[in-house]
C-alpha positions, 0 to 999 in steps of 0.5 A: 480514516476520519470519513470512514462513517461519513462515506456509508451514512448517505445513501440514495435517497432511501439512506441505504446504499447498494452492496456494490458501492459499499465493496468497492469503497471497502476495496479502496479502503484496503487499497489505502491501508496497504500502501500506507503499510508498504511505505511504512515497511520499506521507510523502517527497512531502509532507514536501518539499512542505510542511516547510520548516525541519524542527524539534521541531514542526509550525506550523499551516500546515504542519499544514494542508499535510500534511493537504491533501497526503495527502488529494489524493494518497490521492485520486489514489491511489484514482482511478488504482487504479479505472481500472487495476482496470476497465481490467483487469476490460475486458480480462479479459472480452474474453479 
């Protein structure tokens, strides 16, 4: 993150800025730092799943294999992030 202090250090003219700027830049910050993690996750899942002797290429099977790998685990990815995401939209609304 080599902007991380240039994104707070303008401000408004005063050299402040107002909370919600500062959220929502901390939100796309979080956002970032987890799909870099999920990629991460699922490249180190599916190369030891699928890569058997790493070489200077991949063969076909191996190319299928990492190709399935990363759909169902983006799949799955997607189904558990739904749920959570209407989970906590429920207990929200019960509060």
């Amino acid at each position: 993150m080599d902007g991380f202090g240039s994104d707070f250090s303008s401000g408004a003219g005063s050299g402040k800025m107002d909370t919600g700027t500062i959220m929502e830049q901390v939100k796309v910050q979080i956002a970032v730092a987890n799909a870099q993690e999920l990629l991460q996750r699922m490249t180190d899942k599916c190369f030891k799943k699928c890569i058997g002797k790493p070489g200077g290429t991949l063969d076909n099977s191996e190319q299928k294999c990492i190709a399935m790998c990363m759909d169902r685990y983006m799949d799955a990815w997607n189904t558990v992030s739904r749920t959570y995401n209407s989970r906590l939209q429920k207990e929200r609304a019960r509060m």
